[in-house]
Backbone as CSV, one residue per row, in Angstrom:
resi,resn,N_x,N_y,N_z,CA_x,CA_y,CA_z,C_x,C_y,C_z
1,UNK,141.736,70.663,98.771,141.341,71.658,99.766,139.837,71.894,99.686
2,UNK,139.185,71.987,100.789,137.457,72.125,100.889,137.302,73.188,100.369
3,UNK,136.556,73.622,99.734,135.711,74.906,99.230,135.131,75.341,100.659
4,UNK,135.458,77.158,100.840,134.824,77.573,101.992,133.531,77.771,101.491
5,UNK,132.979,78.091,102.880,131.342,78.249,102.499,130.622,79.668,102.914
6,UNK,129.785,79.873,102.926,129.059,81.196,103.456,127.543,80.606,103.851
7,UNK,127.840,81.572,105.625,126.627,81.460,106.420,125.285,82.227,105.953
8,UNK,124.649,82.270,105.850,123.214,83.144,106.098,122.591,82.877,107.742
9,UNK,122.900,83.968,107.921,121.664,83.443,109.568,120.113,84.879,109.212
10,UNK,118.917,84.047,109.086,117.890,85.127,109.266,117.076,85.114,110.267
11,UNK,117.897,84.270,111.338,117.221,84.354,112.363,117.881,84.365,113.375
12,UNK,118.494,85.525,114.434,119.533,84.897,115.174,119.939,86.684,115.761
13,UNK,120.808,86.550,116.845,121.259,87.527,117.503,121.428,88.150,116.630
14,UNK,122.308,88.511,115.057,122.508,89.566,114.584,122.453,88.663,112.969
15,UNK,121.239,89.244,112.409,121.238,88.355,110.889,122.163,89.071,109.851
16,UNK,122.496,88.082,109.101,123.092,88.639,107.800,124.196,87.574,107.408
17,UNK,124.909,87.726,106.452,125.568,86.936,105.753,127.076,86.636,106.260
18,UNK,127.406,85.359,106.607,128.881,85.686,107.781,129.518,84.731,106.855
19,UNK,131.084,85.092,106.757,131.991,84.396,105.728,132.400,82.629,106.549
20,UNK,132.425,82.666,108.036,132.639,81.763,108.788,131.994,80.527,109.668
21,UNK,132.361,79.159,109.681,131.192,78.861,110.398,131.299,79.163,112.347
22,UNK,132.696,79.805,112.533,132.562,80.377,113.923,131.700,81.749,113.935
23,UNK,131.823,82.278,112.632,130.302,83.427,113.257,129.387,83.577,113.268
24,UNK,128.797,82.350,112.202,127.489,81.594,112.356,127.122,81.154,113.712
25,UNK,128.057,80.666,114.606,127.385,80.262,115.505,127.280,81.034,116.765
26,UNK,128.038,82.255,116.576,128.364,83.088,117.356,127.130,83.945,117.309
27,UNK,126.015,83.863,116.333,124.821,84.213,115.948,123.510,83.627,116.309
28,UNK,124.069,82.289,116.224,123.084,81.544,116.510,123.138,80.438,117.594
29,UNK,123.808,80.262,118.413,123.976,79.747,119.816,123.509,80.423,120.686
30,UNK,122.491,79.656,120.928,121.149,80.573,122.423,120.095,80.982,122.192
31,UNK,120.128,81.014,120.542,118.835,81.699,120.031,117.999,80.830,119.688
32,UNK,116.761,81.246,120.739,115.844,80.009,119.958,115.201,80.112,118.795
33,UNK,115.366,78.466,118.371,114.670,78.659,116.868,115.543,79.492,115.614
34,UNK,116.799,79.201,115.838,117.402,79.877,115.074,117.374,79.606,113.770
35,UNK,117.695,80.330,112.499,117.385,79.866,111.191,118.531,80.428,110.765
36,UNK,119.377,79.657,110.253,120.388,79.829,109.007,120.635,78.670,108.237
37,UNK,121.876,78.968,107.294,121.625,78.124,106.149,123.267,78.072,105.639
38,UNK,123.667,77.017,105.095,125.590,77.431,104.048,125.206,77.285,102.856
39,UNK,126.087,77.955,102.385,125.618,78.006,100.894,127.692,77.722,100.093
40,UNK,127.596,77.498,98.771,129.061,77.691,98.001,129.626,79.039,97.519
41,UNK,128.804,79.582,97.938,129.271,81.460,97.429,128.574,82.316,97.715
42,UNK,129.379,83.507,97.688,128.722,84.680,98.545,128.030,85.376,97.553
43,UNK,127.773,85.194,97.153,126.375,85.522,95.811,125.656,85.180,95.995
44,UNK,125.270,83.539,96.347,124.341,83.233,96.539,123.665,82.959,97.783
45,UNK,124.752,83.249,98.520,124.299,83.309,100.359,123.529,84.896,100.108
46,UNK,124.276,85.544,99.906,123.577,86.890,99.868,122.199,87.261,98.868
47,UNK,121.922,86.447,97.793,120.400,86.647,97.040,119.932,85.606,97.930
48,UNK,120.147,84.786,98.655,119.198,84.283,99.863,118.423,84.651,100.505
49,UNK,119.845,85.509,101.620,119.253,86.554,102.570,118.041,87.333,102.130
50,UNK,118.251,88.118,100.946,117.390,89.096,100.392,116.089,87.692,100.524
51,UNK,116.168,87.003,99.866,115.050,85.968,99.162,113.839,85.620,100.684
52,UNK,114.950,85.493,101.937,114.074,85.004,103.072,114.284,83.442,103.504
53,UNK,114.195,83.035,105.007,114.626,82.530,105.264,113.161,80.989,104.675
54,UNK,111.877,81.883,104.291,111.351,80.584,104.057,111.456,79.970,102.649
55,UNK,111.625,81.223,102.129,111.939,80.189,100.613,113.279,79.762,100.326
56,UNK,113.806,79.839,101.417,115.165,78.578,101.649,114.983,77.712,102.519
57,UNK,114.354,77.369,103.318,113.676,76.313,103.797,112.728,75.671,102.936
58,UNK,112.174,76.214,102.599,111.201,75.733,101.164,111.931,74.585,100.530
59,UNK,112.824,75.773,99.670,113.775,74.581,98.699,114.586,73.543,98.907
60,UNK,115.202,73.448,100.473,115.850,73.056,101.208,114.849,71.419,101.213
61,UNK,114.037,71.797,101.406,112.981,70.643,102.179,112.768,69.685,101.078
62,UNK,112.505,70.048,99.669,112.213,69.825,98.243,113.368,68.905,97.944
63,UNK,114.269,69.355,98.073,115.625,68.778,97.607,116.140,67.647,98.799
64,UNK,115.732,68.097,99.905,115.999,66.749,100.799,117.658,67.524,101.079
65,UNK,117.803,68.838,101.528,118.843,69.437,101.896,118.749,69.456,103.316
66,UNK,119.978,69.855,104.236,119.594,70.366,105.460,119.629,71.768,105.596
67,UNK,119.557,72.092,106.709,119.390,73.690,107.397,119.462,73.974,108.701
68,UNK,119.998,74.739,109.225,119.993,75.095,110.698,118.620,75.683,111.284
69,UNK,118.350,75.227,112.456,117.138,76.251,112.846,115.873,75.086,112.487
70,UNK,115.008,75.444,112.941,113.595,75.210,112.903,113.052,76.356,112.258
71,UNK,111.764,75.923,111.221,111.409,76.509,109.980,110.044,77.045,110.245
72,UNK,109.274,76.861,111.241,108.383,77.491,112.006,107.002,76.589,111.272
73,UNK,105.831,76.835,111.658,104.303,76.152,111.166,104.455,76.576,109.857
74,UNK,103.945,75.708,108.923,103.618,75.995,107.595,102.540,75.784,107.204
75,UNK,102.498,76.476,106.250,100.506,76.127,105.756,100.913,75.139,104.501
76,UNK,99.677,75.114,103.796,99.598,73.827,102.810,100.108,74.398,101.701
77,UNK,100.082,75.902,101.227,100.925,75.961,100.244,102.528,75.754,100.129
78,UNK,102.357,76.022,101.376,104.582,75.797,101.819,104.573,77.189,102.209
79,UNK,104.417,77.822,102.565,104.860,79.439,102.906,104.473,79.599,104.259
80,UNK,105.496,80.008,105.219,105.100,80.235,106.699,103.744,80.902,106.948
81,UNK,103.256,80.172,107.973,101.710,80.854,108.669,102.473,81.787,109.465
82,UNK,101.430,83.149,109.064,101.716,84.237,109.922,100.824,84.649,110.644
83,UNK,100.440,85.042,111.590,99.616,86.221,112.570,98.818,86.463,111.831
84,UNK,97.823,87.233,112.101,97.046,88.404,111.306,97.317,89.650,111.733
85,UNK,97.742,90.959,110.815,98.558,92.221,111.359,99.771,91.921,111.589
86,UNK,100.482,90.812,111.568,102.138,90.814,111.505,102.612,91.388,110.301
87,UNK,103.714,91.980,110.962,104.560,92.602,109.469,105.375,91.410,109.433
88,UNK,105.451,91.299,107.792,106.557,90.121,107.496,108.184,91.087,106.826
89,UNK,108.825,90.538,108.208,110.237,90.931,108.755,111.097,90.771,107.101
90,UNK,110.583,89.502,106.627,111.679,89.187,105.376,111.484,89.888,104.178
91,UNK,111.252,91.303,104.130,110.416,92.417,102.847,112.094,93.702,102.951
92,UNK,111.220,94.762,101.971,112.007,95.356,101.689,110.910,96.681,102.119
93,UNK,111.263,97.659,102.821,110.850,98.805,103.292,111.575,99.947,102.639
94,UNK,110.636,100.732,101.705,111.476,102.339,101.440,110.590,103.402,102.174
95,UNK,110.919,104.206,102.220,110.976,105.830,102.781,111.645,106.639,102.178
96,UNK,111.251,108.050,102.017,111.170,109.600,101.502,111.571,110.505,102.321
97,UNK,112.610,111.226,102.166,113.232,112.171,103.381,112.826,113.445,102.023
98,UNK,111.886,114.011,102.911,111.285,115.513,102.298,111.108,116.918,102.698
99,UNK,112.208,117.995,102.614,112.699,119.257,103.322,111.697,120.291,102.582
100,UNK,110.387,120.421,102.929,109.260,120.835,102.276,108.576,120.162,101.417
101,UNK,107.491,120.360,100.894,106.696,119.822,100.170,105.817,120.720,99.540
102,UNK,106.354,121.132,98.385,107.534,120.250,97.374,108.483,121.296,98.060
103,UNK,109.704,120.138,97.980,110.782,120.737,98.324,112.064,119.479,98.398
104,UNK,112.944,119.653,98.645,114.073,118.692,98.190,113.718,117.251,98.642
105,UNK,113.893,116.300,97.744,113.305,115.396,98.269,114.300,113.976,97.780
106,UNK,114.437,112.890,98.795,115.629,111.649,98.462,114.816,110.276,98.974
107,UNK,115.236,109.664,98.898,114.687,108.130,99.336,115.596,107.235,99.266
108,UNK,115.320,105.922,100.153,115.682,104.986,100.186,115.010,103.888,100.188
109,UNK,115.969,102.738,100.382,114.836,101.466,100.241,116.382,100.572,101.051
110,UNK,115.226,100.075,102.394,116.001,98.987,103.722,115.602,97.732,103.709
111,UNK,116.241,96.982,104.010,115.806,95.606,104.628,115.200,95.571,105.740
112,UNK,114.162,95.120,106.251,112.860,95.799,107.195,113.601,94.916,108.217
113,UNK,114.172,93.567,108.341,114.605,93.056,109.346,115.695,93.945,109.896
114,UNK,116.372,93.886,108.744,117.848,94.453,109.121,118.404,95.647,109.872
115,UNK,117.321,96.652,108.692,117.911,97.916,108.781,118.987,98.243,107.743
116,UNK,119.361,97.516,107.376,121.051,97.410,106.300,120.355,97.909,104.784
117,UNK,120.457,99.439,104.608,121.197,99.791,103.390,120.352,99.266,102.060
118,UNK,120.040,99.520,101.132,119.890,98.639,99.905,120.488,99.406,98.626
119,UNK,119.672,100.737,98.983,119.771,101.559,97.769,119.395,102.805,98.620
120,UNK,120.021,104.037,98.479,119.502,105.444,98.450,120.034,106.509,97.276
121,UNK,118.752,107.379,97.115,119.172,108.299,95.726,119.303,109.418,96.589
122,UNK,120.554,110.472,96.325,120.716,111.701,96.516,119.586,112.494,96.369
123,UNK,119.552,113.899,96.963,118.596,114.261,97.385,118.712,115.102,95.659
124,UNK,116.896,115.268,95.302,116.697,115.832,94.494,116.608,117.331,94.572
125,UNK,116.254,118.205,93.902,116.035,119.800,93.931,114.826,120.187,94.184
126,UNK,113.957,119.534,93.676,112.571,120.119,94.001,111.633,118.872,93.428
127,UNK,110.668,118.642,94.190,109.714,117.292,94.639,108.678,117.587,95.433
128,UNK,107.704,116.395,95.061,106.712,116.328,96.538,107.230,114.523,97.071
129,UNK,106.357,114.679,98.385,106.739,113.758,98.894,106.027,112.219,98.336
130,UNK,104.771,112.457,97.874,104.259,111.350,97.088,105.186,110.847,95.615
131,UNK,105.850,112.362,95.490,106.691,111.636,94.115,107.806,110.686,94.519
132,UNK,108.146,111.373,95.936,109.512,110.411,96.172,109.173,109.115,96.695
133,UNK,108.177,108.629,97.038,107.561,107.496,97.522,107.312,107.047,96.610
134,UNK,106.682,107.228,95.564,106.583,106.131,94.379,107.735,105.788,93.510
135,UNK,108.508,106.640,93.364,109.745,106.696,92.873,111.036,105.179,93.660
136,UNK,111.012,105.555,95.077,110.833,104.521,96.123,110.524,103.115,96.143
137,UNK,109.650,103.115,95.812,108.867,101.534,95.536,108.817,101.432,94.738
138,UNK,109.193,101.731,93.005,109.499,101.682,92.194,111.112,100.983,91.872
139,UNK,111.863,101.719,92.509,113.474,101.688,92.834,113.074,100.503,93.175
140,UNK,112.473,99.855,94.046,112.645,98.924,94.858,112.487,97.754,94.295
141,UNK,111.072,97.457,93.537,110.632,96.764,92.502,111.702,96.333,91.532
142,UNK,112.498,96.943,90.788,113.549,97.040,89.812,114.559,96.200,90.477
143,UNK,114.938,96.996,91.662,116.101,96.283,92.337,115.848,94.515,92.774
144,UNK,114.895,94.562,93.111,114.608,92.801,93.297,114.221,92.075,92.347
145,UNK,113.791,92.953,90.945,113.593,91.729,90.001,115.507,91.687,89.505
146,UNK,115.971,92.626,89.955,117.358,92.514,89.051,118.159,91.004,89.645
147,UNK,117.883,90.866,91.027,118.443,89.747,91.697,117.783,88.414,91.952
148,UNK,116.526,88.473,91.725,115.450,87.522,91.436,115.060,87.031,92.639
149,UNK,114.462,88.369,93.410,113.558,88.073,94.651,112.636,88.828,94.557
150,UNK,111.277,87.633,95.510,110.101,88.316,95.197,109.777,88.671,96.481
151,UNK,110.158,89.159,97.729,109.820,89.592,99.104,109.056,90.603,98.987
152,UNK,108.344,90.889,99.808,107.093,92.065,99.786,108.190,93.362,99.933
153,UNK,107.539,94.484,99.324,108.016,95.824,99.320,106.622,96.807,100.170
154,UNK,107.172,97.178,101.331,106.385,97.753,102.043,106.459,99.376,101.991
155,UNK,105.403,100.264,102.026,105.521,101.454,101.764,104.750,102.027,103.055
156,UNK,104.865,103.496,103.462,103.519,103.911,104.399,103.012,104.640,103.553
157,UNK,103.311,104.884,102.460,101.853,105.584,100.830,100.991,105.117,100.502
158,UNK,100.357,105.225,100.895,99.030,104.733,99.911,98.682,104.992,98.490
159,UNK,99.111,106.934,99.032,98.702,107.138,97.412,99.996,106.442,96.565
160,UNK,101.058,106.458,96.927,101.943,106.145,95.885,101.645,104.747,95.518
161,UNK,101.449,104.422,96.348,101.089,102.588,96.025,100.211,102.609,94.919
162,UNK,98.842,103.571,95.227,97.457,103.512,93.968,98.299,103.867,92.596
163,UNK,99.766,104.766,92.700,100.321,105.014,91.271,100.729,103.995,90.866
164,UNK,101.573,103.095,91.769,102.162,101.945,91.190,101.378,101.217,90.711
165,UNK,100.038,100.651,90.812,99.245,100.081,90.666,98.738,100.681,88.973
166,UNK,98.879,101.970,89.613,97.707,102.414,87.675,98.851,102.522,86.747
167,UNK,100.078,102.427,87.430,101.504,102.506,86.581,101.594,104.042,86.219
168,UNK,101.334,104.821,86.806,101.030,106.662,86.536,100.970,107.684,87.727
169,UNK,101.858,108.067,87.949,102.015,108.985,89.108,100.746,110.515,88.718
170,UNK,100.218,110.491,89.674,98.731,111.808,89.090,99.333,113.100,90.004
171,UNK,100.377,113.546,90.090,100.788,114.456,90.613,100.314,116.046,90.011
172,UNK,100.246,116.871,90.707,100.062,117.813,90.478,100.821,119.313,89.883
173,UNK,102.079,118.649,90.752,103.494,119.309,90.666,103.620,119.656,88.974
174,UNK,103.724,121.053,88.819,104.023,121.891,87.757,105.441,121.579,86.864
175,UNK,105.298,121.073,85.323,106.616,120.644,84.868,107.104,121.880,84.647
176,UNK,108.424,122.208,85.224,109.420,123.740,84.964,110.525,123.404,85.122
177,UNK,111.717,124.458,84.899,113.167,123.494,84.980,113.428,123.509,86.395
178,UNK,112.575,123.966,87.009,112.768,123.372,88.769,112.721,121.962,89.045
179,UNK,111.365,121.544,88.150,111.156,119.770,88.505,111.428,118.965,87.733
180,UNK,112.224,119.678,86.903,112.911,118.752,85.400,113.262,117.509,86.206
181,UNK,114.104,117.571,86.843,114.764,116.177,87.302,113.846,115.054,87.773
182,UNK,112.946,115.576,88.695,111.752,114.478,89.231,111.366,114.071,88.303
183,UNK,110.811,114.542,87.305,109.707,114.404,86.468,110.535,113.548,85.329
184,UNK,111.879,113.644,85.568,112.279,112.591,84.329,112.205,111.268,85.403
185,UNK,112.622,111.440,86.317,112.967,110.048,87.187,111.409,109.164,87.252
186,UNK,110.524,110.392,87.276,109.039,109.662,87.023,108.270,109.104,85.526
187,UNK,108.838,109.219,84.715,108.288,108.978,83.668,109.053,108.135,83.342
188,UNK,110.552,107.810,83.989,111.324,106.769,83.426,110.657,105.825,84.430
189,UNK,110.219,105.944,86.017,109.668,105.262,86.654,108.391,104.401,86.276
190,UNK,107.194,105.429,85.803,106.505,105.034,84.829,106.440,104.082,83.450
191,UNK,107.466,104.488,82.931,108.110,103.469,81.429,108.516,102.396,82.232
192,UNK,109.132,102.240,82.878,109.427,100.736,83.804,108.100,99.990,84.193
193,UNK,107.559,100.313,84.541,105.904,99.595,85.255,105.394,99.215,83.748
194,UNK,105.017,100.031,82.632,104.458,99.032,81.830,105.285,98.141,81.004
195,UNK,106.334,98.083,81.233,107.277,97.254,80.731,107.555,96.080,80.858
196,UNK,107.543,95.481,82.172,108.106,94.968,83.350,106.843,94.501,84.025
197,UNK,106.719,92.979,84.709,105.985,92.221,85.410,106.913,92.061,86.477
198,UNK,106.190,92.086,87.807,107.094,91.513,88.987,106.522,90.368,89.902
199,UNK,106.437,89.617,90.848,105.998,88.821,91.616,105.562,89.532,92.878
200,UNK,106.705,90.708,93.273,106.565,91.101,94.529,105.140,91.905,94.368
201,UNK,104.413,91.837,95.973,103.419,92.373,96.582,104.121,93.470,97.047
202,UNK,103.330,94.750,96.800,103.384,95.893,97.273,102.433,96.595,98.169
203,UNK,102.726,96.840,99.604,101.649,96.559,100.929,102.019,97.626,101.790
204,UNK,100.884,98.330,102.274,101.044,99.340,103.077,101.506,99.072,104.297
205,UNK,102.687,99.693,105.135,103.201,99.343,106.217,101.957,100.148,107.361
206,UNK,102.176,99.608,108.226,101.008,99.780,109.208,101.532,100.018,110.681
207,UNK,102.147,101.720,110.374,102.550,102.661,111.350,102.245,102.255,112.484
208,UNK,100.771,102.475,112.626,100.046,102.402,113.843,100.298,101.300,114.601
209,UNK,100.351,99.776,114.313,100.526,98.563,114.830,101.836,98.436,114.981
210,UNK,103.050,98.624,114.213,104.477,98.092,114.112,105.201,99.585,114.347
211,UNK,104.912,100.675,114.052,105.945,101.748,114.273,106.482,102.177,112.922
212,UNK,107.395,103.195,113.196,107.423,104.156,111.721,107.939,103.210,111.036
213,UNK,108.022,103.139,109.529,108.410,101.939,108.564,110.023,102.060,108.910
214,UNK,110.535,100.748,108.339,112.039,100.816,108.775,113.234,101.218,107.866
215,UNK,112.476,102.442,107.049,113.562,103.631,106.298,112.992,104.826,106.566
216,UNK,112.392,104.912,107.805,112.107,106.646,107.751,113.603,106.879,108.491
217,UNK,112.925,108.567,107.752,114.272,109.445,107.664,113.851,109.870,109.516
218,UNK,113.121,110.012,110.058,113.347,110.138,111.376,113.509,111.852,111.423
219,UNK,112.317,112.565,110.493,112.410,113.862,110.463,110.919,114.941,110.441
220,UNK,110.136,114.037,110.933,108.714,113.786,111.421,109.076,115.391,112.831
């Protein structure tokens, strides 16, 4: 009996990981330039998806594999040529849902193509909104080295980004048993960064050109 397979489509009427090859094509019939891929298990169709459709074309090409779809211009390192000011669709986007400042504060972290889910933390007790943003892209960082993808993690913080960077959140927020909880989630956030090397680029999303990042809470 054949071993079934699993679709990836990341390019196509509705992307994501389909158990069938009738809904693969039900995805990708009409679409131009469509990009998907089969894989032997849904593990690894799914750290694909996350991974992007070029560094499976990449490897694909290396190995003398096939692939559905056309793989678009490439530059000389192997990594798709992009625009200048394009957001690259194949990243991971978090956002901060914040009911004052400081004031209760939660986050998540999306698949910027998708929209689909990755991770969200319950809402905390008391926060600012820069804490929950670094906290955010932090989460996020962790979560893709756990599966071993390096896709860009896009933020609209800046400042939180400059923490990730110095590995030290410079908050201002007063330690009391109001912010007990943040303040552990940040220092464990913190202990992670000097611990820990990642691949992924961490890059300011760029509101103005593309629109609100694709985990706001939509409470603006």
């Amino acid at each position: 009996m054949a071993k079934s397979k699993w679709y990836v489509v990341w390019e196509g009427h509705t992307p994501g990981v389909y158990a069938t090859w009738a809904e693969c094509q039900v995805q990708t019939n009409g679409y131009p330039q469509a990009k998907f891929k089969s894989y032997e298990s849904e593990e690894e169709a799914r750290r694909m998806f996350v991974a992007g459709w070029k560094k499976a074309f990449g490897a694909a090409a290396k190995a003398g594999g096939s692939s559905g779809g056309g793989t678009g211009s490439r530059s000389k390192s192997g990594s798709a040529a992009k625009s200048s000011g394009e957001a690259d669709m194949d990243s991971l986007s978090v956002d901060v849902g914040c009911s004052g400042n400081p004031g209760i504060v939660e986050y998540k972290g999306v698949y910027t193509r998708t929209g689909e889910i990755v991770f969200q933390h319950p809402p905390i007790s008391r926060g600012t909104n820069n804490m929950g943003e670094f906290l955010a892209i932090v989460h996020g960082l962790a979560h893709l080295k756990k599966i071993g993808s390096s896709i860009t993690v896009y933020s609209d913080s800046m400042t939180a980004i400059s923490w990730v960077k110095k590995k030290a959140a410079a908050s201002t927020l007063p330690r009391d048993a109001s912010t007990r909880e943040i303040w552990e989630l940040v220092d464990r956030a913190e202990n992670w960064l000097r611990q820990n090397s990642y691949p992924n680029q961490v890059l300011k999303w760029d509101t103005k050109s593309w629109g609100e990042i694709k985990a706001d809470y939509g409470r603006k």
